[in-house]
C-alpha positions in Angstrom: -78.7 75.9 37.3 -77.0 72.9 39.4 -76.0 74.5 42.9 -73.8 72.4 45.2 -73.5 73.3 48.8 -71.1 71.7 50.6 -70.3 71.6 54.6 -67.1 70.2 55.7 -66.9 66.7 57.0 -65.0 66.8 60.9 -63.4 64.2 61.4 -60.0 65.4 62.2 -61.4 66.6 65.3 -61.4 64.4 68.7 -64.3 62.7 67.9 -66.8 64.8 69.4 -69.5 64.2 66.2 -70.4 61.5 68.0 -71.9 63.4 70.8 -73.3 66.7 68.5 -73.8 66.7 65.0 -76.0 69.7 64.3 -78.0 70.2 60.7 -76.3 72.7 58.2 -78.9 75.3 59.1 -76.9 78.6 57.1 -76.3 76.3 53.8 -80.4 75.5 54.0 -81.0 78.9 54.5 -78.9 79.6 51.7 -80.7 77.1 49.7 -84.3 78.4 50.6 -83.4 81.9 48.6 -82.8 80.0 45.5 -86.3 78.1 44.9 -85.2 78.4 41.2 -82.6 76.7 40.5 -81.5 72.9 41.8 -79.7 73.0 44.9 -78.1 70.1 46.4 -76.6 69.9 50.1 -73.7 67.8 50.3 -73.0 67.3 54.6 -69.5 65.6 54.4 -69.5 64.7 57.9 -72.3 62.5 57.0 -71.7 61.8 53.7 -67.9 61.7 52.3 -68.3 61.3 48.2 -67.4 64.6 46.7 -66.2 62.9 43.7 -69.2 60.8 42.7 -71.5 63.9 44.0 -69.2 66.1 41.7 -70.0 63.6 38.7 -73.7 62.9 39.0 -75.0 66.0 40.3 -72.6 68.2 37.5 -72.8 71.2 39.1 -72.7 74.5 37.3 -71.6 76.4 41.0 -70.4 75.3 44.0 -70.5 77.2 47.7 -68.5 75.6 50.7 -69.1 76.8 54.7 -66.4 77.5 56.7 -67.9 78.8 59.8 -65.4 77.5 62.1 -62.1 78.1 62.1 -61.2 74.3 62.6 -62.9 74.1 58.7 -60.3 76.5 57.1 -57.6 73.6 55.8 -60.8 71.4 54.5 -62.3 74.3 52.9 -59.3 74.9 51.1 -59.1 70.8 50.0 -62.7 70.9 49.1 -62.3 73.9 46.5 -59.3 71.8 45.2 -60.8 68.8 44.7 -63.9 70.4 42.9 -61.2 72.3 40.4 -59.4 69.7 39.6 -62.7 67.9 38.5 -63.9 71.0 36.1 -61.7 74.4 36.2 -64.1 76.5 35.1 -66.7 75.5 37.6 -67.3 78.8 40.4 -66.1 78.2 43.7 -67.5 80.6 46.6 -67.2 80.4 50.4 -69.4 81.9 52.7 -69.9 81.4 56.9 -68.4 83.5 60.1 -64.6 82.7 59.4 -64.8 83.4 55.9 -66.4 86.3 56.4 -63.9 87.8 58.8 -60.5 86.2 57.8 -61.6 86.0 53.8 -57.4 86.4 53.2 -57.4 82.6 54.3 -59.1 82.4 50.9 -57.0 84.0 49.2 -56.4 81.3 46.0 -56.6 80.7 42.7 -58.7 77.9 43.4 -61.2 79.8 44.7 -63.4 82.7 43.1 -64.0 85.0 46.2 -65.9 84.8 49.6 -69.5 86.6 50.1 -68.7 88.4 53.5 -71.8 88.1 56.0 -75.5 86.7 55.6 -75.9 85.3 52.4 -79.2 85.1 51.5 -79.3 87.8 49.3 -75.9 87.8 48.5 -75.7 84.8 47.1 -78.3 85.1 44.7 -76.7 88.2 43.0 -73.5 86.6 42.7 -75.2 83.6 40.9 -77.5 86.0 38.5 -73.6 88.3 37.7 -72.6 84.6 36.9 -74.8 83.2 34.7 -75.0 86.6 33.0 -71.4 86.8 32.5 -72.3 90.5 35.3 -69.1 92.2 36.7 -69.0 90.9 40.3 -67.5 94.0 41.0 -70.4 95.6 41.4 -72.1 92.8 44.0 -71.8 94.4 47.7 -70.4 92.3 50.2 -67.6 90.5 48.5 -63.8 89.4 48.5 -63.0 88.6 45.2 -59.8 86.9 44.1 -57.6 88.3 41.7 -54.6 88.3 40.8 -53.5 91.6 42.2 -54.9 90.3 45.6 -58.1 90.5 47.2 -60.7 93.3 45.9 -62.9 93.8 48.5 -66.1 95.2 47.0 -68.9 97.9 48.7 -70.5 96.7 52.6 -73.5 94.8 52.0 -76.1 96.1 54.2 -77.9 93.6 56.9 -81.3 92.2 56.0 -83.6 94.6 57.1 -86.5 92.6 58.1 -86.1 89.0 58.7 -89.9 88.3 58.7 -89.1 88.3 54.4 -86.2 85.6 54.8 -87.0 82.3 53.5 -87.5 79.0 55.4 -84.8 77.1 55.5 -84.5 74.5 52.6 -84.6 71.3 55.3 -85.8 69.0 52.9 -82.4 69.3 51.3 -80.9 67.5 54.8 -83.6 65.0 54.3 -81.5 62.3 53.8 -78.7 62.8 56.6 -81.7 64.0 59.5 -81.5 60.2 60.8 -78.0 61.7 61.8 -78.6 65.0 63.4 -78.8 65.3 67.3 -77.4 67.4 69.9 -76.5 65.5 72.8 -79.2 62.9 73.4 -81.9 64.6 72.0 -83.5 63.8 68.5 -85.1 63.5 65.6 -83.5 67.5 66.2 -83.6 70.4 64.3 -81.8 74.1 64.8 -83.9 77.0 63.9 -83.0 80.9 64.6 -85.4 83.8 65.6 -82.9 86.7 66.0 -79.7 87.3 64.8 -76.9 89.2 66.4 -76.1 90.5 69.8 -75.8 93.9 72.2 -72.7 93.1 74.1 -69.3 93.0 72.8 -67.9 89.8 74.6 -64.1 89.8 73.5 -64.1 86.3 72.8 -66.7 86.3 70.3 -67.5 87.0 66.8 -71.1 87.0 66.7 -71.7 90.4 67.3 -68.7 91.5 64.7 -70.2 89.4 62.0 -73.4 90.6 62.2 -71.8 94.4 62.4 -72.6 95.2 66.2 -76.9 95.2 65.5 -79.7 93.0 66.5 -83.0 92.0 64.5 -85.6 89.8 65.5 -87.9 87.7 63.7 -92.2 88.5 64.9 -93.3 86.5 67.2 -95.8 85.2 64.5 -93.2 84.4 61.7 -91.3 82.0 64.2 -95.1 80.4 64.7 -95.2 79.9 61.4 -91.6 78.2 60.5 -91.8 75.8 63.6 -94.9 75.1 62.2 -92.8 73.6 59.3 -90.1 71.3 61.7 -91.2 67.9 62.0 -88.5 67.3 64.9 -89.8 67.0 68.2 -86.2 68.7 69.7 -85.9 72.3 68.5 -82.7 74.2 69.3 -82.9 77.9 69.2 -79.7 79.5 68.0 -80.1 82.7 68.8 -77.2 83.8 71.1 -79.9 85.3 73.4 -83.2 84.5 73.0 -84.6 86.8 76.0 -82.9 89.9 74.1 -86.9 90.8 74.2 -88.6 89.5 76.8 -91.9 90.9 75.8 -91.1 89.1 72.1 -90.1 85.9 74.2 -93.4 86.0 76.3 -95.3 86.5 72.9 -94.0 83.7 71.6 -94.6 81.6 74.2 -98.3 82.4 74.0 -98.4 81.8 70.5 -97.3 78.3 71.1 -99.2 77.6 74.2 -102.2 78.8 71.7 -101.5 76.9 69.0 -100.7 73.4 71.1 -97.3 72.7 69.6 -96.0 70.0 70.8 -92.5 70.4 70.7 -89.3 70.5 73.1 -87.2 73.3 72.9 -83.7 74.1 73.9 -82.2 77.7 73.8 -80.0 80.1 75.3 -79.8 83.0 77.3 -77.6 85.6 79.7 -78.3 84.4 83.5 -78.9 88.4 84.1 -82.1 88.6 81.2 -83.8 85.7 83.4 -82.6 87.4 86.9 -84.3 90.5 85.6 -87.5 88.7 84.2 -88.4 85.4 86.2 -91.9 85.6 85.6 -91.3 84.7 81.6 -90.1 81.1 83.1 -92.7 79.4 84.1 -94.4 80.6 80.8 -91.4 79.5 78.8 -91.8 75.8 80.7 -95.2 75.9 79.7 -94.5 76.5 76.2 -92.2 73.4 76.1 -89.0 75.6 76.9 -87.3 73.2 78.8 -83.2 72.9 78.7 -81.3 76.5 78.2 -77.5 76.7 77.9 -75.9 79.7 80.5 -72.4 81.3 79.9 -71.4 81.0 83.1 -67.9 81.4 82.1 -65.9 82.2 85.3 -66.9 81.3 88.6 -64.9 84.8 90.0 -66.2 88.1 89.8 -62.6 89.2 88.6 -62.1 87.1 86.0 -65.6 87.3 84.7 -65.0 91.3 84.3 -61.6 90.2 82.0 -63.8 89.1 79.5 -65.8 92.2 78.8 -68.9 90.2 79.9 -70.9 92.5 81.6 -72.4 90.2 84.3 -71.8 88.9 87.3 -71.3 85.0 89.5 -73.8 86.1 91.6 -76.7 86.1 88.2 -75.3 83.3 87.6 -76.0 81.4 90.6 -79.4 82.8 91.1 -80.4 82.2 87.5 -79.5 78.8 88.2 -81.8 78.6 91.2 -84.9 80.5 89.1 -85.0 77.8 86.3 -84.5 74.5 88.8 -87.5 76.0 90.7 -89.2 75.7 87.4 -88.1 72.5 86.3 -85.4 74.0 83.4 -82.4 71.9 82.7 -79.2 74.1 82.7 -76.3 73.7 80.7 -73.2 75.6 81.9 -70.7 76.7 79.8 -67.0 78.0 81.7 -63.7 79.1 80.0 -60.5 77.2 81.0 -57.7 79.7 80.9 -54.1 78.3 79.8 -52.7 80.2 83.1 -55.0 78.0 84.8 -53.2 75.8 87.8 -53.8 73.1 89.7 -55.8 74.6 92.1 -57.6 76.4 89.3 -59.1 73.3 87.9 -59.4 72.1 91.8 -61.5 75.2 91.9 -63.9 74.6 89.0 -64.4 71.0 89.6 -65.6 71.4 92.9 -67.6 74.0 92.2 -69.6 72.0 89.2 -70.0 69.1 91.6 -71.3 71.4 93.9 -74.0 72.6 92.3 -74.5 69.4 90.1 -73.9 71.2 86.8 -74.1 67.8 85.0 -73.1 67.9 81.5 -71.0 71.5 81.4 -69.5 72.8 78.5 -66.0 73.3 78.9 -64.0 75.2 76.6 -60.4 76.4 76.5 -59.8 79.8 75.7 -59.1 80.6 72.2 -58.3 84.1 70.6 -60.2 83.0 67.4 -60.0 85.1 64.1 -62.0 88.1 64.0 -62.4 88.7 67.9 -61.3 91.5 70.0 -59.4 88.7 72.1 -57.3 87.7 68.8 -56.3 91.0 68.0 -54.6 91.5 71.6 -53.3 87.9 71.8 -52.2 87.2 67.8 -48.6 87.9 68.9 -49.0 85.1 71.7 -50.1 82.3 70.3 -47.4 79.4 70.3 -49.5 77.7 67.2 -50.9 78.8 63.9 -52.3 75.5 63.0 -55.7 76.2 62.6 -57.0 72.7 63.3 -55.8 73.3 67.4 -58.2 76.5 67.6 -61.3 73.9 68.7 -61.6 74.8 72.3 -60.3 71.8 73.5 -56.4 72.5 72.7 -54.4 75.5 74.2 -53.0 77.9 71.2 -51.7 80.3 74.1 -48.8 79.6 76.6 -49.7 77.8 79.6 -48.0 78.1 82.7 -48.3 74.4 83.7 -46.7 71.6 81.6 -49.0 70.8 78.7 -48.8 67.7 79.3 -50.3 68.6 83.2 -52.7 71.3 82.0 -53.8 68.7 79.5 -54.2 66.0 82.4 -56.1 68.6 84.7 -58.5 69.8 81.7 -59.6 65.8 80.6 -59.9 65.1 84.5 -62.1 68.5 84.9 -64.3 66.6 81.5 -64.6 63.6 83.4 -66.0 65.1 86.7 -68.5 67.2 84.6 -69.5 64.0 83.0 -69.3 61.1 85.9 -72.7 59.4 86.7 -71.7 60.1 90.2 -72.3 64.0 89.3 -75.3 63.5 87.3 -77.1 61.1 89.7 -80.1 59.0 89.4 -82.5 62.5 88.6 -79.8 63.2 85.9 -79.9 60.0 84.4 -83.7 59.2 84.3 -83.9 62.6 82.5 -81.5 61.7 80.2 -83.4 58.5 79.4 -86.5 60.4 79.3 -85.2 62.3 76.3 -83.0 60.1 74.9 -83.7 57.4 71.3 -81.8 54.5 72.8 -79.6 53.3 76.4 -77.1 51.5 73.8 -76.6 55.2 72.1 -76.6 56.8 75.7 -73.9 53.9 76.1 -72.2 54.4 73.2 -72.3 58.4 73.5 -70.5 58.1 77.1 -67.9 56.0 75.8 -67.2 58.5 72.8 -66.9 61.5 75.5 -64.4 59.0 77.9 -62.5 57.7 75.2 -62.1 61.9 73.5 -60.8 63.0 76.4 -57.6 61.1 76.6 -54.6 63.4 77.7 -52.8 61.6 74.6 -55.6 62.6 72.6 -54.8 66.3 72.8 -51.1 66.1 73.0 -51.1 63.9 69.7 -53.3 67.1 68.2 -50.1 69.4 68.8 -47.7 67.1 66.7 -49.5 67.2 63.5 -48.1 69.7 61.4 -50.0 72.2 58.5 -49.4 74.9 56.5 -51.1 78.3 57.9 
């Protein structure tokens, strides 16, 4: 059977591809659990020919990601555009927002959307389909119908993810030129856990994967890095010290096998406060960059978001991984009630502790959170395309226009040489493929964050 798996292209966004595009890792996952039939990843960030793809490859079933929200409107176009090539053709959709807003689905243009992990999911679905099978009886789905949506039995979490296949990343091997994150590549994304103990409101990860953790051994993530070619590996899991004992395992593991590799992860500031003797082990290993939720830089405003940590951990995580050599990436939330003196606040405080490179993300009550369900009523926009972090989708109690100004000025101050300094920049060089894509890169992140930029986002106009 001809499988097509398709991940939306981005380019409606501000034009931050050109600073991260990551590898489809849940569509090769998919792919690895179907060894048996042909499977064909089409990245449409990278590559945008549905059409022709649609003709040569004739495929008998077709599966689109919509992780992100952002995705939802291209999603929808996608499972047009492969309907109006052949009707009867299956179209499914899969990935976090799917899973937990499927009534955005709701079409007769598409078939259903498997809810949660889809490895064994989606091989039952195609086996009921190619046996002409009630898909009734397949756990974890929203099926269309004409009624409405028929949500079918929960499908219960993969028990042990030792048994998961690798990832099919010879299906990506055409468009792996392409991937990086930042400036690191040749790069590839790899997981070891899945899910998370703490109930953040702004997140969806621990919803999605129903409020439980499992971890991969220690010797089955040997085994798949084994498999990744890339120098630049970036763990995914949302913590990777949710077992430090696991962590330290692996780390010996890798130590004791001599893999060469550089790898990037990420981690709660209080895990590594409470273990800093797994560091220097982890540095050893080749664990050398980690991205920290800092999040607030107040005690008070950290305790809003049901985070369960604290500025202090923060700060003296900070100091426990530059001790060790560790590159930190810090990630705050920009609240629309910020003011001036709010952003003041922040900036000084990044330049202050030369937090070079920070994410910086607007709050956003995305489908499927705790924070959406208190805010829904809020929001002065349903356009789907604005819920990207970098527009406000809740009032603001500055002008947009200023909050706007204040947020791209807060960007540039993260991003000025002046912050990173010499050290900064010779690491970057160290780990970057070339000074006219380091160039290029800085000009892309300048040129995105353009007041205009995101004001011009708020006058385009879609259906929700």
């Amino acid at each position: 059977m001809n499988i097509l798996l398709i991940q939306p292209s981005q380019d409606r966004c501000l034009g931050f591809q050109s600073l991260a595009v990551v590898e489809p890792l849940g569509l090769e996952a998919i792919a690895g659990s179907m060894p048996e039939h042909n499977v064909k990843i089409l990245d449409l960030r990278l590559e945008n020919h549905l059409p022709k793809i649609l003709r040569d490859f004739q495929p008998d079933f077709c599966g689109i990601n919509c992780s992100f929200t952002i995705d939802v409107y291209q999603t929808r176009e996608i499972a047009a555009g492969i309907k109006n090539w052949r009707q009867d053709v299956p179209v499914f959709i899969g990935g976090h927002h799917a899973s937990l807003s499927p009534e955005d689905f709701f079409s007769p243009l598409i078939n259903g959307v498997v809810i949660g992990e889809g490895e064994v999911a989606i091989r039952d679905v195609v086996r009921a389909w190619e046996n002409g099978d009630d898909l009734r009886t397949i756990p974890g789905m929203a099926l269309n119908e004409p009624s409405g949506l028929h949500f079918t039995a929960e499908r219960p979490l993969i028990a042990n993810l030792d048994k998961v296949s690798f990832p099919a990343r010879h299906l990506t091997q055409r468009y792996r030129f392409h991937y990086h994150l930042g400036f690191q590549k040749p790069f590839s994304i790899m997981e070891t856990a899945r899910g998370c103990p703490y109930r953040c409101d702004f997140c969806s990860v621990w919803k999605f994967f129903q409020g439980k953790c499992r971890m991969m051994s220690p010797e089955r993530v040997l085994q798949e890095i084994k498999t990744i070619r890339d120098k630049y590996i970036f763990l995914a899991d949302d913590n990777f010290l949710i077992s430090v004992p696991r962590a330290k395992r692996i780390a010996e593991l890798l130590i004791g096998n001599r893999i060469k590799k550089r790898f990037m992860f990420q981690a709660r500031s209080d895990a590594i406060v409470q273990h800093p003797e797994v560091i220097p082990l982890l540095r050893k290993a080749g664990f050398w960059k980690v991205y920290i939720g800092f999040e607030k830089i107040d005690e008070e405003d950290l305790g809003r978001l049901n985070k369960h940590n604290s500025v202090q951990n923060n700060e003296e995580a900070l100091k426990i991984l530059r001790a060790h050599g560790m590159e930190v990436i810090a990630a705050f939330i920009i609240d629309p009630s910020f003011q001036e003196n709010d952003f003041r606040r922040l900036r000084q405080y990044i330049l202050d502790r030369k937090l070079y490179s920070p994410s910086l993300t607007i709050l956003t009550p995305l489908p499927g959170t705790e924070l959406f369900a208190r805010l829904k009523e809020k929001l002065v926009t349903t356009n789907y395309e604005l819920f990207d972090y970098v527009h406000v989708v809740l009032p603001t109690k500055l002008k947009l226009d200023d909050f706007y100004r204040e947020f791209t000025e807060l960007y540039k101050a993260g991003y000025a040489w002046s912050q990173i300094g010499w050290e900064g920049v010779a690491a970057i060089l160290r780990n970057t493929f070339s000074i006219s894509h380091l160039i290029s890169m800085k000009r892309a992140a300048w040129a995105a964050v353009e007041p205009l930029n995101y004001l011009a986002g708020h006058e385009r106009k879609f259906l929700f």
